[in-house]
N, C-alpha and C positions, 0 to 999 in steps of 0.2 A: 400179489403183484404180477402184472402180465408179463409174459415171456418173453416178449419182443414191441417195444414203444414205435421201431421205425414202420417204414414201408413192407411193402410184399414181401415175400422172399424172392428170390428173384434166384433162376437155373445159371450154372455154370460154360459158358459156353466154349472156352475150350482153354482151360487149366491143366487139358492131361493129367499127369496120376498125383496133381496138388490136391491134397486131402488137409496136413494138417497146420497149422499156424499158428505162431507166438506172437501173442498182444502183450508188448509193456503197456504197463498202466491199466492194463486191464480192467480191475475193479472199479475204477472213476466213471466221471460221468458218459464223456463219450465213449471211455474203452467199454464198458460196463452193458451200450447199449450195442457195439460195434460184435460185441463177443456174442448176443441173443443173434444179430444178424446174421454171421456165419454156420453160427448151428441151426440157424432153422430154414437153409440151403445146405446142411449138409457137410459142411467142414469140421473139421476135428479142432479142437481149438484148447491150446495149452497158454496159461495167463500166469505173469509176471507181475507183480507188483506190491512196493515196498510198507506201503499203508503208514506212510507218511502223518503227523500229524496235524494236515492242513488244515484237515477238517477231521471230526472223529472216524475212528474207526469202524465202529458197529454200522454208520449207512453205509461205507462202502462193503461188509459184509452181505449188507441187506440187497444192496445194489446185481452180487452174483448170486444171491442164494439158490432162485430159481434154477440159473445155468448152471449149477453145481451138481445139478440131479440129472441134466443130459446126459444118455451113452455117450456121446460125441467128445463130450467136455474129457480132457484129461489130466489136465493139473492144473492148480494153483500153487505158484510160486511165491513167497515171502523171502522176495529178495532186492537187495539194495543197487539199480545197474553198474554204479561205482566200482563194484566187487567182482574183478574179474574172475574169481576162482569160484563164484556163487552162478556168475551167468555162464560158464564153460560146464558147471553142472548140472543145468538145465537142459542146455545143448545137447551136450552127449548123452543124458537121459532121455529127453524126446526127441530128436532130430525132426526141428521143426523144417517145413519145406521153404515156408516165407517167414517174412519177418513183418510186423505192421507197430513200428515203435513212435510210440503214444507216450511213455512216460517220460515226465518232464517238470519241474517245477514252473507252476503256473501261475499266470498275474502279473501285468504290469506295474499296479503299486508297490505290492513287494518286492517286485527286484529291485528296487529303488533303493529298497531299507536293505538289503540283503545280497550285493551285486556279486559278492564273492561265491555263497552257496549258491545262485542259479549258476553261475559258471560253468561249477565244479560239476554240480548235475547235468546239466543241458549240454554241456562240450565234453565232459572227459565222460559220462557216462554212453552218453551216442556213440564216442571212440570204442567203448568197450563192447557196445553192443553190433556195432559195423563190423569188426576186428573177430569176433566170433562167428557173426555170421560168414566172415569170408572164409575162415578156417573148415566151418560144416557145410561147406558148399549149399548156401541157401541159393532156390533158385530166383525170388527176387523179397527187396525191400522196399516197405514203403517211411516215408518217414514224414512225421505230423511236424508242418512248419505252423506258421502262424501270419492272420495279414498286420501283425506290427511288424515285420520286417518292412516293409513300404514309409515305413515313418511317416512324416505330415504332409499333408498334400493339399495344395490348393483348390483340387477339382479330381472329379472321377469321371467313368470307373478307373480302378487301377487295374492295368494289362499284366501277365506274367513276363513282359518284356524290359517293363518300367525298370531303372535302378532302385536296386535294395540294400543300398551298401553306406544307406542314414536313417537309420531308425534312431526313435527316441528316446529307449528304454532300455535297463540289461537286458528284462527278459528279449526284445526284439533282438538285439544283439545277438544272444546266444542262440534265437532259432533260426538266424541268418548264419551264422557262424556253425550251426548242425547243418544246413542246407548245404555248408560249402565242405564238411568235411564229407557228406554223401556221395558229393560230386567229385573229390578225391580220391573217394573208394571204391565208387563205379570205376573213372577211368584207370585205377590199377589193377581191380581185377575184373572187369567185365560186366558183373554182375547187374541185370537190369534194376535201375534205381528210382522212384517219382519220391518228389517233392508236393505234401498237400498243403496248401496256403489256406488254414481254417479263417472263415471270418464269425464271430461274436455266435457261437454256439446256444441254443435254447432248449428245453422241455424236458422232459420228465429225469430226474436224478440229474439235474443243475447243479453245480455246486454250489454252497449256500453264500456263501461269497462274492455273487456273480451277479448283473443290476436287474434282472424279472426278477429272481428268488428272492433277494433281497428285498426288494418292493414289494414283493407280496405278502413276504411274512410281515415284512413292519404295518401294513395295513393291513392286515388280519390281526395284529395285536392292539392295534388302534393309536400307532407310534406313528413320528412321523421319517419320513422318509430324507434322506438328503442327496439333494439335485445338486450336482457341483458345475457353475456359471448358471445361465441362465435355459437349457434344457433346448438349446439349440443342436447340440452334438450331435450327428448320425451317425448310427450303427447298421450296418448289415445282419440282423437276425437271419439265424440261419437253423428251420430246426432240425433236432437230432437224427428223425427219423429221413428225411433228405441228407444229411451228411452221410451218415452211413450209407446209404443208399451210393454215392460219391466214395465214397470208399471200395466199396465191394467193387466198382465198376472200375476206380485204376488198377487194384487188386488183380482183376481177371484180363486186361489190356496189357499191364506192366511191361514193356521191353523198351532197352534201349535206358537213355533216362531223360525223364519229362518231368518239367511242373505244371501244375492246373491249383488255380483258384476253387478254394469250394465256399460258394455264398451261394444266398439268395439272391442276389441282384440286384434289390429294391432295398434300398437303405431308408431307416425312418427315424424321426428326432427323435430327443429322447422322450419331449413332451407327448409326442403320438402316442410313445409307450405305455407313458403313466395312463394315456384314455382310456387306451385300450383295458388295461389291467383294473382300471377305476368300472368298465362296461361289466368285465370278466367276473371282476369280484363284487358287483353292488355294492363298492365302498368307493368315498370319496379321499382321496390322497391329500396327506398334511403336509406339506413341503417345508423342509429346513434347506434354504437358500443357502451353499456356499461354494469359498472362491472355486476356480480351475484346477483339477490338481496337476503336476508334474506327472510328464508321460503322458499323459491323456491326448488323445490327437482329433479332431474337430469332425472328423467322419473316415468311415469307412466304408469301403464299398466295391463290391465286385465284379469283375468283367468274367463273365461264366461261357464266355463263348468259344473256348478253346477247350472246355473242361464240356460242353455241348457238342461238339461237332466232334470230337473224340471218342468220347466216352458216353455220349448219350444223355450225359447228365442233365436231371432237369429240375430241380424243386418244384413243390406243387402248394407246400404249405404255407397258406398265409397267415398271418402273425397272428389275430386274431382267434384262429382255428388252434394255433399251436400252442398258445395261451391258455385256453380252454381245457389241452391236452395238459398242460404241465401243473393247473392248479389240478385237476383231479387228480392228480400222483401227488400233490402237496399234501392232500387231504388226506389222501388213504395212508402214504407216510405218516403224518400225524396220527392219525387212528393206528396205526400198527405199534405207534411212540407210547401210546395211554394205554395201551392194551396190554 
């Protein structure tokens, strides 16, 4: 498995004596590829994460294995954020400089089924992990929002200025609700704060759960796939190795506190997708037609222009390239599952 799915590594340009960092969620898909990028610029990087049973455990094993043999890399934590006397031992054992908290219970359908445990995770654990960080004087944090706080919108892009205070789902709710206790926690104790509004994440170590992974494994099994309405819905694909890349970049910006949208800025149906993955895979897609589900919002799509003039940010990967990138980690996953 290669060391690093994203972009370049990319030099630090003035972090001062910011060496080491604590990724909740670490082991997942985007901490998983977030943690090759800081090690392979150079950061110290100590990872938190509960290994939940969302999806099995042994991929997100698979997921760090490599980064586990970095000098750099310093711990993996098997810990629950809930747990404050678990995350205060983290803390004082490695006194991390930043903080970039990723863990979260994810998905919109499941919160649906499930409003009480994302709460508990996504609000009282953020609390727990804000509340540490202010006590070990970190010098700043980032925290992973999501663009379901924007709820349903009739038209795009959506600006970081828009109201986010109607989304349509728990999970939107609580990572509207972590956005607002960051902004709590900055202005009581100072501490530089950004807010990242992910939109529709893509490529290598996906979770399986997720609509490319999904589609591609059911048309590699020769199942068919299910499209909910009619395949009109836009998503902002956004792949991973450009997110990180958008990460690293508020990372080393960090003051004051900011949010920025991280997309691609080109949102596409869902049917574009299935083309795509139909060119990708030389296989034809079997659609099982059903309704809308709950939550589900009619597109999404990003205003990257404040998260550009800022920070530089620029995605480069088009959908089709980054498709390409994620079936071949499909495969080699696979081939590493029969092996």
């Amino acid at each position: 498995m290669p060391m690093s799915t994203g972009s370049a590594p990319r030099s630090r340009p003035h972090l001062g004596d910011l060496v080491r960092v604590l990724v909740t969620g670490g082991a997942g898909f985007i901490g998983s590829n977030l943690v090759d990028a800081l090690l392979a610029r150079g950061d110290e990087v100590v990872v938190i994460d509960s290994f939940h049973d969302f999806y099995p455990r042994e991929v997100k094993e698979r997921n760090l294995a490599r980064a586990r043999t970095h000098p750099a890399f310093r711990s993996l934590q098997e810990a629950d954020i809930r747990n404050p006397e678990r995350v205060r031992e983290v803390f004082e054992a490695h006194s991390p400089e930043a903080v970039i908290h990723l863990a979260a219970r994810a998905g919109v359908r499941p919160s649906i089924e499930a409003p009480d445990e994302y709460t508990d995770v996504n609000m009282t654990g953020t609390a727990v992990i804000l509340r540490e960080a202010a006590a070990r004087g970190v010098s700043r944090v980032l925290f992973a929002s999501s663009s379901s706080v924007y709820g349903e919108r009739p038209r795009g892009p959506f600006v970081e200025e828009m109201d986010a205070d109607r989304p349509i789902s728990p999970y939107g709710a609580t990572k509207r609700g972590g956005e607002l206790l960051a902004y709590a926690w900055h202005r009581s104790t100072g501490v530089p704060t950004t807010i990242l509004r992910i939109f529709t994440a893509y490529g290598p170590r996906q979770r399986p759960d997720l609509a490319i992974h999904r589609f591609a494994r059911r048309m590699l099994e020769g199942k068919e796939i299910p499209v909910f309405g009619d395949g009109s819905a836009e998503r902002d694909f956004t792949f991973v190795g450009d997110l990180t890349d958008g990460i690293l970049r508020a990372l080393d910006r960090s003051d004051g506190f900011r949010t920025y949208n991280l997309g691609r800025g080109k949102p596409v149906t869902v049917n574009e997708t299935i083309a795509t993955l139909e060119r990708v895979l030389g296989i034809s897609a079997r659609r099982q037609t059903l309704p809308p589900q709950t939550g589900d919002v009619p597109r999404t799509w990003a205003s990257i222009e404040r998260a550009n003039r800022e920070l530089g940010y620029e995605p480069r990967t088009v959908l089709e390239d980054g498709i390409r990138r994620f079936v071949d980690w499909l495969r080699e996953e696979d081939s590493c599952e029969s092996s």
